[in-house]
C-alpha positions as CSV (number, residue, x, y, z in Angstrom):
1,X,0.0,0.0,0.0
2,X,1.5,3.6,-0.9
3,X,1.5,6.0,1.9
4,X,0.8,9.6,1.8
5,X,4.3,10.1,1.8
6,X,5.5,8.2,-1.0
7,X,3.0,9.5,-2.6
8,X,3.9,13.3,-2.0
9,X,7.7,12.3,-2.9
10,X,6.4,10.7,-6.4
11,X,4.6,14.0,-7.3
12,X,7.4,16.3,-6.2
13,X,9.3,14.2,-8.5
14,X,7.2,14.5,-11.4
15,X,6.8,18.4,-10.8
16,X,10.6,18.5,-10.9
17,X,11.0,16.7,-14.6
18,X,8.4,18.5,-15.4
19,X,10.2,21.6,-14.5
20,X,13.1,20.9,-15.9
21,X,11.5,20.0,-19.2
22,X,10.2,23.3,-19.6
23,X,13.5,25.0,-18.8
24,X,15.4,23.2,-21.0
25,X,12.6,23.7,-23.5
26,X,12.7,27.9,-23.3
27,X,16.5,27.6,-22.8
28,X,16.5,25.9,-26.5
29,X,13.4,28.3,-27.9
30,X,16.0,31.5,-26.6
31,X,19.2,30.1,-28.1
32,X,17.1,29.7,-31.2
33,X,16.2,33.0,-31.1
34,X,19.3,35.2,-30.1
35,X,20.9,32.8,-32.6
36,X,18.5,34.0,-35.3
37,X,19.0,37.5,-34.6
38,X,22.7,37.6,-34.5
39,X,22.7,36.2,-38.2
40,X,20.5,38.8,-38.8
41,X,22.0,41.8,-37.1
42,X,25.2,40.4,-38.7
43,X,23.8,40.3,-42.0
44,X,22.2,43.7,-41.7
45,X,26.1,45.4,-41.1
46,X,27.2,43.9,-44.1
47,X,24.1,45.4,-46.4
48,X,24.2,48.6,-44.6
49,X,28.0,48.6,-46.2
50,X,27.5,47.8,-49.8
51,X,25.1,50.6,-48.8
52,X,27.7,52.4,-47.9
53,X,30.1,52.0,-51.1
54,X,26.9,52.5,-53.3
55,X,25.7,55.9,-52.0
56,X,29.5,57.4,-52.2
57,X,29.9,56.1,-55.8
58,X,26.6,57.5,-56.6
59,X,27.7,60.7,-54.9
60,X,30.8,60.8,-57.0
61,X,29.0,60.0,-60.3
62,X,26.3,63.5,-59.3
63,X,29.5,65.3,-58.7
64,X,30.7,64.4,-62.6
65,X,27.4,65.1,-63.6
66,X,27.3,68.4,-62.5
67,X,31.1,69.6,-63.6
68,X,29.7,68.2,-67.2
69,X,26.7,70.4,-67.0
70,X,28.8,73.6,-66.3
71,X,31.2,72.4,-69.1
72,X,28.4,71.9,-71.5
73,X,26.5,75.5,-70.4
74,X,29.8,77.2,-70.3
């Protein structure tokens, strides 16, 4: 026959796996995520720099533009 203690011990057990299931769980879901968004922050620097290198060629090709302009009205 199972006591009340045995009993008691049995359910602290299961609360315990079940405890530890859901920490291990979230633990997994969070490395997931921080994971996720450090290939995307680290993705995001390296378009934000061919950004970079496109806006100051573009900003060289106005500056030619415009010294052709004043050539051509001069």
């Amino acid at each position: 026959m199972v006591d009340c203690c045995e009993l008691a011990l049995h359910n602290a057990r299961l609360t315990l796996y079940i405890a530890l299931g859901a920490f291990v769980v979230i633990s997994l879901l969070l490395a997931m995520f921080f994971g996720y968004n450090l290939k995307l922050s680290a993705r995001t620097a390296s378009l934000e720099k061919k950004n970079g290198k496109e806006l100051a060629k573009l900003e060289q090709v106005e500056k030619r533009l415009v010294k052709l302009e004043k050539n051509n009205h001069a």
